[in-house]
VOBA-1610 file (N, C-alpha, C; in pm, whole numbers, padded with zeros to 5 digits, always signed):
BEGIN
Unk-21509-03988+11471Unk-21554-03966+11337Unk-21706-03986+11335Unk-21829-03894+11260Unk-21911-03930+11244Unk-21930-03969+11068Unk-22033-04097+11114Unk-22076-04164+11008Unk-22198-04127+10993Unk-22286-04175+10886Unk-22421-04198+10862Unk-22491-04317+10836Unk-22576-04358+10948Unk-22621-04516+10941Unk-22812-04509+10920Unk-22783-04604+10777Unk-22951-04612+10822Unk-23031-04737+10883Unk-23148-04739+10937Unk-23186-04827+10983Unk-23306-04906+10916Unk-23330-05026+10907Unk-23442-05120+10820Unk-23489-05174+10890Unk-23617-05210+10959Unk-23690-05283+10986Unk-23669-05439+10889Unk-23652-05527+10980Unk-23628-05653+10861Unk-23733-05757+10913Unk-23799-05869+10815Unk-23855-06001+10890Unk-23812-06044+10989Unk-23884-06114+11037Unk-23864-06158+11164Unk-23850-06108+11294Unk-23868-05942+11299Unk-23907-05858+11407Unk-23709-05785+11408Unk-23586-05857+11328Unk-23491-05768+11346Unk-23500-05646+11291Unk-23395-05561+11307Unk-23326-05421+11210Unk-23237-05449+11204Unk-23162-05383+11054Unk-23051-05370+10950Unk-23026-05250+11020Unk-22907-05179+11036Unk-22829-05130+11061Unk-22701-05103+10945Unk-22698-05022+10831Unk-22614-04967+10715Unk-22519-04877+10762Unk-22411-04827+10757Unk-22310-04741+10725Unk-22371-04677+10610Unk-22306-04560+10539Unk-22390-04479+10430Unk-22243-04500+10348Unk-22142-04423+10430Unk-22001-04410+10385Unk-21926-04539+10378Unk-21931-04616+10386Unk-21854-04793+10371Unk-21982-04931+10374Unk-21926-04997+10302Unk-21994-05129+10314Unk-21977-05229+10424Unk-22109-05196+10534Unk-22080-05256+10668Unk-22247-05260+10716Unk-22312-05357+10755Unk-22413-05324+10819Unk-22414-05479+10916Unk-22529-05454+11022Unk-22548-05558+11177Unk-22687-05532+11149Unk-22727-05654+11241Unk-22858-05663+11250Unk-22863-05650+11418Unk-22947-05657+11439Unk-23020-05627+11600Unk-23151-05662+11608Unk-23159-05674+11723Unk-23340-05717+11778Unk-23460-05586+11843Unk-23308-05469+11850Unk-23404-05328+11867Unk-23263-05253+11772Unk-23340-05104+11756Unk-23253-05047+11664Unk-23130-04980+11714Unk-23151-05007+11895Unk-23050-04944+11971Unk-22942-05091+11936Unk-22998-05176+11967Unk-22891-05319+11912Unk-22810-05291+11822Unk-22915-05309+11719Unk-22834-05293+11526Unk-22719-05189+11577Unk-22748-05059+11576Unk-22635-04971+11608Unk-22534-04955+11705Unk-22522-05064+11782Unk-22438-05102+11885Unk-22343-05160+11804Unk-22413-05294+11762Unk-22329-05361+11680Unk-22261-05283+11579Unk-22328-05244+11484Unk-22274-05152+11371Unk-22143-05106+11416Unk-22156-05001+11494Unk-22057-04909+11565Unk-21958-04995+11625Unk-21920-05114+11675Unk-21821-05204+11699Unk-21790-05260+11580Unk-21852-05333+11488Unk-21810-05353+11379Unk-21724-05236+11282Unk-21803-05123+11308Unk-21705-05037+11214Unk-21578-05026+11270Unk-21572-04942+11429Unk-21425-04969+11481Unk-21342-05034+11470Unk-21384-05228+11433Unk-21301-05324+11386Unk-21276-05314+11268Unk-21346-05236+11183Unk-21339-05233+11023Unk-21211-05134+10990Unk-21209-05034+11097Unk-21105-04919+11078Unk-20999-04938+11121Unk-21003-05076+11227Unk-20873-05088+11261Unk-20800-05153+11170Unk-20863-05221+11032Unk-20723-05268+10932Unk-20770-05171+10830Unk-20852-05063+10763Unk-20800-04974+10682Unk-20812-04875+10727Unk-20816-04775+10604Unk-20817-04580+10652Unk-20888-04554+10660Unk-20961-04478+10754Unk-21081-04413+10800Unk-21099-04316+10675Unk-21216-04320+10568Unk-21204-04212+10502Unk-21214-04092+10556Unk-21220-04020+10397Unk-21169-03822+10430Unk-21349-03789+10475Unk-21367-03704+10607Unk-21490-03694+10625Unk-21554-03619+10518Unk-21670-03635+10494Unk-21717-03525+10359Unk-21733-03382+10412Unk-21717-03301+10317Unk-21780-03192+10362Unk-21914-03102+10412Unk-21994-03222+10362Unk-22067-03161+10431Unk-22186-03334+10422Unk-22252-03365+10520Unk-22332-03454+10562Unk-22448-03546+10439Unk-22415-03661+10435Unk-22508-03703+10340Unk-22668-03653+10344Unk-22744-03657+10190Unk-22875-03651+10246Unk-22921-03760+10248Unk-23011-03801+10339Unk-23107-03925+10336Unk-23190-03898+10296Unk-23283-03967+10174Unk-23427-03941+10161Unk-23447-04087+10110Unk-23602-04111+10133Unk-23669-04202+09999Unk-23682-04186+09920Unk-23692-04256+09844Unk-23715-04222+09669Unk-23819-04326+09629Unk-23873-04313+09559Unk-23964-04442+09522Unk-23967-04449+09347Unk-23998-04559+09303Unk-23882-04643+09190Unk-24061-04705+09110Unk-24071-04676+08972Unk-24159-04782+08895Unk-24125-04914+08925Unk-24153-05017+08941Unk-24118-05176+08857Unk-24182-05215+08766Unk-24160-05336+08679Unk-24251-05373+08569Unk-24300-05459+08650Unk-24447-05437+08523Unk-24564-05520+08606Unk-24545-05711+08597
//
C-alpha cells in the first residue's frame, strides 16, 4: 500500500515523520530514520485495524501560510 508521509525538521536536530492518511508519526535523527520508523510503526498499526480504501487519486501536499494575531 502506498501512503503519504510528511517530514518536519524538529528541535534538537530530530525529524517528525507524519502519515497523511492515519494518525501515526516517529521521530528520527535523519529523515531516512523518521521514515524507517514510521513505516514499521504503520505495519504494526495495520496489523490490529483495516488498512484504509486507497484514494483515488494521491494527496496534494502544499504549504499554506496562515495570519496570527498580533
Amino acid at each position: 500500500m502506498r501512503l503519504t508521509a510528511t517530514v518536519t525538521p524538529e528541535d534538537g536536530g530530530l525529524y517528525c515523520a507524519r502519515c497523511v492518511q492515519v494518525e501515526v508519526a516517529c521521530e528520527g535523527h535523519t529523515v531516512d530514520e523518521a521514515l524507517d520508523r514510521l513505516r514499521r510503526a504503520l505495519e504494526r498499526y495495520f496489523e490490529r485495524r483495516p488498512a484504509p480504501h486507497p484514494p483515488a487519486h494521491p494527496p496534494i501536499v502544499v504549504p499554506i501560510e496562515v495570519s496570527l494575531p498580533d
